[in-house]
C-alpha positions as CSV (number, residue, x, y, z in Angstrom):
1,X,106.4,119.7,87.2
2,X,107.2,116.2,86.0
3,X,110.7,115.7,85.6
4,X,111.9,113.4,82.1
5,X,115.0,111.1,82.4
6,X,116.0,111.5,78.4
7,X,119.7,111.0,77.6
8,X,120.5,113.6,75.0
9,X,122.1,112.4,72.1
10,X,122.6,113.2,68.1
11,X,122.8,111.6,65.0
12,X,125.9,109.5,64.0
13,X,125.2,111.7,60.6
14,X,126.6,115.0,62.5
15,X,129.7,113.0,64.0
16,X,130.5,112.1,60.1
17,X,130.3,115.3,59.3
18,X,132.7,116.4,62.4
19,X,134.9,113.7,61.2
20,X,135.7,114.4,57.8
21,X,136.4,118.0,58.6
22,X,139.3,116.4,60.9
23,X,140.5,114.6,58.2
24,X,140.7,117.2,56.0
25,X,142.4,119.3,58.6
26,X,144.9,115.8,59.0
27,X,143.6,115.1,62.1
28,X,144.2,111.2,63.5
29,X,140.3,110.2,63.7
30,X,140.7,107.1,64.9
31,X,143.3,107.8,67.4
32,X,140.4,110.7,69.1
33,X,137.2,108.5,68.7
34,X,139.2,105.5,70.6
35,X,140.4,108.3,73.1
36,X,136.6,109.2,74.0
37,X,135.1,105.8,74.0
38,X,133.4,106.4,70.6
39,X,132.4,103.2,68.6
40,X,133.8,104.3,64.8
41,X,131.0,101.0,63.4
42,X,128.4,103.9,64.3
43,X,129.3,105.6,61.6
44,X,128.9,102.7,59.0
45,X,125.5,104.0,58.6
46,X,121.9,103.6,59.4
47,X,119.9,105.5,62.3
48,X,122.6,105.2,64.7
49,X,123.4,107.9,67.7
50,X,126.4,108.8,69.5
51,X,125.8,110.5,73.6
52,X,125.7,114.4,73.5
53,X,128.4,114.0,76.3
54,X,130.8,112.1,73.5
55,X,130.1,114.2,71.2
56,X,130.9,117.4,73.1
57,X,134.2,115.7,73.9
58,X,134.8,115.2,70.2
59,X,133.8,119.0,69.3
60,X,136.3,120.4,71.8
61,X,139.2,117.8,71.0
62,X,138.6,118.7,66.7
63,X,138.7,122.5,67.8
64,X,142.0,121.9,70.1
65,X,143.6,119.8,67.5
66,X,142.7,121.6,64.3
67,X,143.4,124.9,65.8
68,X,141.0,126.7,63.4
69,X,138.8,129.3,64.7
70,X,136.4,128.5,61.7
71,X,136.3,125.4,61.8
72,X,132.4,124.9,62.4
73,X,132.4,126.2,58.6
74,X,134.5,123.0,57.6
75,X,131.8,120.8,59.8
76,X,128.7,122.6,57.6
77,X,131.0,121.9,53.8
78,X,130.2,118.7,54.6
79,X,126.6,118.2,55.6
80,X,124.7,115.9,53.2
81,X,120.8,114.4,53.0
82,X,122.0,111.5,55.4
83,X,123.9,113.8,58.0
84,X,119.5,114.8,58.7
85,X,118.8,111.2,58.1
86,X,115.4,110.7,57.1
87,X,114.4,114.2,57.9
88,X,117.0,115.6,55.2
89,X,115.4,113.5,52.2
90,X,112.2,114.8,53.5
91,X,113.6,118.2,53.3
92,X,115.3,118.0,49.6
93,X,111.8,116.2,48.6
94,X,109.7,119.2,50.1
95,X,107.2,121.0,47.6
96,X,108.6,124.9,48.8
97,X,111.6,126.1,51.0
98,X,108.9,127.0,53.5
99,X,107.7,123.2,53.7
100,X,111.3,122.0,54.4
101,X,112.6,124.1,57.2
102,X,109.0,123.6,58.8
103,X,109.7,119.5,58.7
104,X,113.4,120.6,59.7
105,X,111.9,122.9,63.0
106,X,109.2,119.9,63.8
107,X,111.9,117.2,63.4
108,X,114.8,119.1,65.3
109,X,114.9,116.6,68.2
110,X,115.1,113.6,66.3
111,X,118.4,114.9,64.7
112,X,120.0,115.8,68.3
113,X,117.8,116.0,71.6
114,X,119.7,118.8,72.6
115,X,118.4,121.6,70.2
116,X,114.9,122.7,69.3
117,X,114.1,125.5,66.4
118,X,111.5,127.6,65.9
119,X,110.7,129.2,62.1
120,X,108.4,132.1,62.2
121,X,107.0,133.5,59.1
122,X,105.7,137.3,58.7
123,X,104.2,138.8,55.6
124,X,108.1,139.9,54.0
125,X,110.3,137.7,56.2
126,X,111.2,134.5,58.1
127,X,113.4,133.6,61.6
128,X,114.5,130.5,62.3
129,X,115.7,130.1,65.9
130,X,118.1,127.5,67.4
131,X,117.8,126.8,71.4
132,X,120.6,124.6,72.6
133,X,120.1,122.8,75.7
134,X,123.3,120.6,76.2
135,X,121.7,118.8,80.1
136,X,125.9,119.8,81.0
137,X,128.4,122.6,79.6
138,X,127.2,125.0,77.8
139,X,128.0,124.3,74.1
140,X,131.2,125.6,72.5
141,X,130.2,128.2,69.8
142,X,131.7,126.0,67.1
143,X,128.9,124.2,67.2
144,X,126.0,127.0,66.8
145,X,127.9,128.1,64.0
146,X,128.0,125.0,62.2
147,X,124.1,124.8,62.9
148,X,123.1,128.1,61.5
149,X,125.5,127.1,58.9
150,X,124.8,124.0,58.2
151,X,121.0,124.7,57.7
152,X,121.4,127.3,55.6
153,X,123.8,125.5,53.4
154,X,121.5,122.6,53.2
155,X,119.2,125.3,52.0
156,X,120.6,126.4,49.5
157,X,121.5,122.8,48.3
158,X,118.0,121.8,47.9
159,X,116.7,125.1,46.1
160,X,120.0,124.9,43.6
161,X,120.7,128.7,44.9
162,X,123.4,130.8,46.7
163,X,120.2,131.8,48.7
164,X,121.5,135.7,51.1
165,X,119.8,135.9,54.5
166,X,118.5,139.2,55.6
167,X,120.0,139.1,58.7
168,X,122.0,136.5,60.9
169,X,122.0,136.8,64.5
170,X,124.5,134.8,67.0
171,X,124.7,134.9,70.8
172,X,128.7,134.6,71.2
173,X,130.8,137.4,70.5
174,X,132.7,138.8,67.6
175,X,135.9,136.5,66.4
176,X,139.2,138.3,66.5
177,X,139.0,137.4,62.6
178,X,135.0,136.7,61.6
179,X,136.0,136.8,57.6
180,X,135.2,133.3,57.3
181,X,131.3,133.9,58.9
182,X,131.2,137.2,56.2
183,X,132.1,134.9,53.3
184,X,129.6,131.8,54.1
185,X,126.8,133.8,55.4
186,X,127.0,136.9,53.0
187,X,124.6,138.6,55.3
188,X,124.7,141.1,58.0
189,X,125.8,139.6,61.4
190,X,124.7,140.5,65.0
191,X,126.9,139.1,67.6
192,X,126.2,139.1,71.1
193,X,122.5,139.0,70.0
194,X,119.8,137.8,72.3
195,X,119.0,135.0,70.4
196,X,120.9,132.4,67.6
197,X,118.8,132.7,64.1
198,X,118.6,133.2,60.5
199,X,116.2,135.7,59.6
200,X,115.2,135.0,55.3
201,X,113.7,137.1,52.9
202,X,109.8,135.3,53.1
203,X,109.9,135.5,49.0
204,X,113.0,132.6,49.7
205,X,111.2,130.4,51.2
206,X,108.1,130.6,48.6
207,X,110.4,129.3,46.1
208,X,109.5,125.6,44.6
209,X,111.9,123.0,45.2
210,X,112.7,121.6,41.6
211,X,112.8,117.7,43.0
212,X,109.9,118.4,44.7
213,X,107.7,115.2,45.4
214,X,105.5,115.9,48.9
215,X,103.9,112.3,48.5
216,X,107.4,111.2,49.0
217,X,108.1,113.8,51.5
218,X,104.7,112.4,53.0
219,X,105.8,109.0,53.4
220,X,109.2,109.7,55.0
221,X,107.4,112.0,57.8
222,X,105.8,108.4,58.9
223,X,108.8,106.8,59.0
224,X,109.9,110.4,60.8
225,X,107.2,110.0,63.3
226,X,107.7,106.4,64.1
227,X,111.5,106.6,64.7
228,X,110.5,109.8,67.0
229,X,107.6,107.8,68.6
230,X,110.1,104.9,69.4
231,X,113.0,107.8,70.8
232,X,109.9,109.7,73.1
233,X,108.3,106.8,74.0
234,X,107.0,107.6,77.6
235,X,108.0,110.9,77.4
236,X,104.4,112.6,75.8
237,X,105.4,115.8,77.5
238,X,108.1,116.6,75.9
239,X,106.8,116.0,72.4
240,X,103.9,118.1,73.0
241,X,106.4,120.7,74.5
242,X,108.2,120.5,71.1
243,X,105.2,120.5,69.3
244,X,104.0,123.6,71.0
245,X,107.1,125.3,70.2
246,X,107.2,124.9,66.8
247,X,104.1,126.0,65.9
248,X,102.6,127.9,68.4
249,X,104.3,130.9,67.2
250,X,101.5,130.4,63.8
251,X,98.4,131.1,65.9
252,X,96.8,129.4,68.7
253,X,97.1,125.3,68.6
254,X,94.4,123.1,70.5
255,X,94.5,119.9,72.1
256,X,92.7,118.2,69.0
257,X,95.4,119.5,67.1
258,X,98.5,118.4,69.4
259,X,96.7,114.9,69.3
260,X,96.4,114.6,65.7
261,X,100.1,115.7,64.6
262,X,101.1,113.2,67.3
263,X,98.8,110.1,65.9
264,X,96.5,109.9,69.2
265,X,93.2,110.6,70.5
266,X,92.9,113.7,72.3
267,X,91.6,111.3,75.4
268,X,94.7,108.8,75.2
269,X,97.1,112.4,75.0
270,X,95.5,113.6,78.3
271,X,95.6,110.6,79.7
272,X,99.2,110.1,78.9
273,X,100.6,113.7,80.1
274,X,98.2,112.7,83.7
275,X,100.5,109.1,84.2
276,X,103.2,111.7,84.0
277,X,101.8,114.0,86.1
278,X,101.1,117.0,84.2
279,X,98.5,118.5,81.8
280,X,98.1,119.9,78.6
281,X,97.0,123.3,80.0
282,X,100.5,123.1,82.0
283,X,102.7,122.5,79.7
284,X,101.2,124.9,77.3
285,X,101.3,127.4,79.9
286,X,104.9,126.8,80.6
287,X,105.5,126.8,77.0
288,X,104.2,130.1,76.4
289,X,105.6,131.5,79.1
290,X,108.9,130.8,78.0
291,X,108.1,131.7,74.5
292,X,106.8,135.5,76.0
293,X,110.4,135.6,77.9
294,X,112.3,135.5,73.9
295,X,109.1,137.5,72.0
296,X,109.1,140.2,74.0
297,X,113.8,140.9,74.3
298,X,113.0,141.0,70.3
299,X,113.7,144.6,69.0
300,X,110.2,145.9,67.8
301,X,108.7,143.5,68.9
302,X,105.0,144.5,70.8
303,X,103.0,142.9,73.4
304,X,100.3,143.0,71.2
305,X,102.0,141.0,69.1
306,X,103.2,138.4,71.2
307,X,99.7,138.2,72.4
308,X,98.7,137.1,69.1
309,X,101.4,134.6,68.3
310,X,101.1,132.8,71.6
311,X,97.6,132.6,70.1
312,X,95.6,134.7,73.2
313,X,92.4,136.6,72.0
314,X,93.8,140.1,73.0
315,X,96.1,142.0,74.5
316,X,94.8,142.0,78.0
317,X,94.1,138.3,78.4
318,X,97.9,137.8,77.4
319,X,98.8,140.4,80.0
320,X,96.8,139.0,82.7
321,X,98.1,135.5,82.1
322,X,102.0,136.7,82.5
323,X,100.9,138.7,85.3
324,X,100.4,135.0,86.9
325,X,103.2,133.8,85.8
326,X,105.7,136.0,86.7
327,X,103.8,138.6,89.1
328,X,104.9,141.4,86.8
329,X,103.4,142.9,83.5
330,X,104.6,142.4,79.8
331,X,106.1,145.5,79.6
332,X,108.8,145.3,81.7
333,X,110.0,142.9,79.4
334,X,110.5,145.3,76.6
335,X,111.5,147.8,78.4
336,X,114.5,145.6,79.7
337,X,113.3,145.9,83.5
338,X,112.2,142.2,83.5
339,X,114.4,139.4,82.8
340,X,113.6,135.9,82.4
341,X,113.9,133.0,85.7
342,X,117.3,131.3,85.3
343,X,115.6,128.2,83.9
344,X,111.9,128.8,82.2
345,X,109.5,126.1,83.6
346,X,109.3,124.8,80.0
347,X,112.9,123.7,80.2
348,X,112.4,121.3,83.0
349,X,110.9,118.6,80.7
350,X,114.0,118.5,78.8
351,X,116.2,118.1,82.1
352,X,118.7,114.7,81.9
C-alpha cells in the first residue's frame, strides 16, 4: 500500500474562531499563539493554514486556560462563511440544505486534512459522520463537539432556521454537566456511540436556501477544486479515497466517474494512482472495506444493506468480497463477534 507524506493542517478560519472564544473568555491570545510558535499575520485573512500539531497545542491550552467544559460551544458561536473559506460561501449560496452539506462532506479536507465526513440520505432521514484522523493524539473532545456544532450551526444560518436534529450521536462520554450540549443541539444525544454524527429529518435538508444562486455556488467549486488540486497535488490517492467516501455510500461510483469529479481522464487517473503505486480497484477495495467495518456496528443496519450502499450487485457478492478481506463473513459484524483491524487499510493513505 502506498504510503502519502501529507502534513495535516486546517484553515487559519478555525483558529479565528478558537481565538475569539478566548477572548471572550479573557484569555491573553497573543501571549499563547507566541507560546506555540503560531504566526498571529495568519489570521489577517486569506487561504492561509496553521499545522494540525499547533493547532492541537492551541485547543488544549484554550481548554486549560478557559476552564470551561463547554467551551467547544463558544468555538461554534463564532463560526462564520470565511471560518469554511471558500467552501462556506459555496454552502450559504447552495440551491437546498441537501446541496450544501454534500459540498461541505466533498470539501471536508480542504478545511482541515485531518477530518473527512460522510452525509447519507434515506427516504425520511439524513447522517452526517465526522472521522477524525489527527496523524498524533487523538483529538480532545472539545474539538468534535465544536464540529458537530459548528456544522449544524452553520446550518441553520444559511436556512434562516432553529433547524432540531433527530438524533446526535458522539463517541466521548457523558459530561459531568452536558446542559450546554441539551441547549445547542435540542436533540436527543447518544454518548459513547460508535460513531460522531448528526442524524436530520430528510424533509430539512429539502428545504430551499432563500440566497440561493448554484451558478455562483458553481463557480466557487472551481476555485474549490483548484485550491484542493494545488493542496493534493501528487497525492491522487488520497483524493479518490475521499472521493470514494463521500459518495460511495449513494450507490456504486465508477472510474469514469472518480475521473470526471476530479477534472482528468480516466487514463491520466490510472496512470497517476500506478506512479504511486496503487490502483483504483485497491483503493476502492480498501475504501469499502473500511466503510463495511462502520455500516455494519450501525443499529439496524443489514448486510443487505450495506451491500447495496457500497454499491455491490447483491448480497452474496458483498459477502464474498469481505470474506477476502477479512477471512470472516458479514455477520459477525453485526452480531458484535467481529471487530475492525486497529487501522483499516483505507487509513494508510492518510498516514503523516
Amino acid at each position: 500500500m502506498v504510503s502519502v507524506d501529507l502534513k495535516k493542517s486546517g484553515l487559519t478560519g478555525w483558529v479565528l474562531a478558537i481565538t475569539r472564544a478566548m477572548r471572550g473568555c479573557g484569555i491573553d491570545v497573543d501571549a499563547v499563539l507566541a507560546e506555540i510558535g503560531m504566526d498571529p499575520a495568519l489570521l489577517q485573512g486569506g487561504y492561509g493554514r496553521y499545522s494540525q500539531e499547533q493547532i492541537s497545542l492551541l485547543w488544549r491550552r484554550a481548554i486549560e486556560l478557559s476552564n470551561d467544559s463547554a467551551f467547544g460551544f463558544r468555538v461554534a458561536a463564532e463560526v462564520r462563511p470565511a471560518t469554511f473559506h471558500v467552501v462556506g460561501y459555496a454552502m450559504s449560496c447552495s440551491a437546498t440544505l441537501s446541496r450544501a452539506l454534500h459540498r461541505f462532506a466533498f470539501y471536508c479536507r480542504l478545511i482541515s486534512d485531518s477530518a473527512t465526513s460522510i452525509l447519507t440520505e434515506s427516504a425520511n432521514a439524513a447522517s452526517l459522520e465526522f472521522n477524525f484522523e489527527t496523524g498524533g493524539a487523538p483529538p480532545i473532545y472539545q474539538t468534535i463537539d465544536t464540529v458537530l456544532a459548528s456544522t449544524l450551526g452553520f446550518a441553520r444560518w444559511i436556512i434562516g432556521e432553529r433547524i432540531r436534529p433527530i438524533e446526535v450521536r458522539l463517541r466521548h462520554p457523558k459530561p459531568a454537566d452536558d446542559s450546554a450540549y441539551q441547549a445547542f443541539f435540542e436533540a436527543p444525544i447518544v454518548y459513547d456511540a460508535t460513531e460522531d454524527c448528526i442524524i436530520f429529518d430528510r424533509s430539512d435538508l429539502d428545504r430551499p436556501i432563500l440566497a440561493a444562486d448554484e451558478e455562483l455556488a458553481s463557480l466557487l467549486d472551481t476555485i474549490a477544486n483548484r485550491y484542493l488540486e494545488e493542496r493534493m497535488s501528487g497525492r491522487v490517492a488520497v483524493r479518490v479515497r475521499d472521493l470514494l467516501v463521500s459518495t460511495l455510500a449513494h450507490g456504486a461510483v465508477s472510474k469514469a466517474d472518480v475521473a470526471r469529479r476530479l477534472n482528468l481522464t480516466e487514463r491520466t487517473l490510472l496512470r497517476r494512482l500506478k506512479a504511486e503505486g496503487t490502483t483504483f480497484v485497491d483503493v476502492l477495495n480498501d475504501v469499502r472495506q473500511e466503510l463495511a467495518f462502520q455500516m455494519l456496528q450501525k443499529p439496524g443496519m443489514t448486510v443487505t444493506e450495506v451491500a447495496y450502499l457500497l454499491g455491490f450487485s447483491d448480497e452474496n457478492t458483498f459477502s464474498r468480497a469481505f470474506k477476502r478481506w477479512t477471512g470472516r463473513r458479514p455477520g459477525l459484524v453485526v452480531a458484535g463477534k467481529l471487530k475492525p483491524p486497529a487501522k483499516a487499510s483505507a487509513s494508510e493513505l492518510l498516514a503523516a
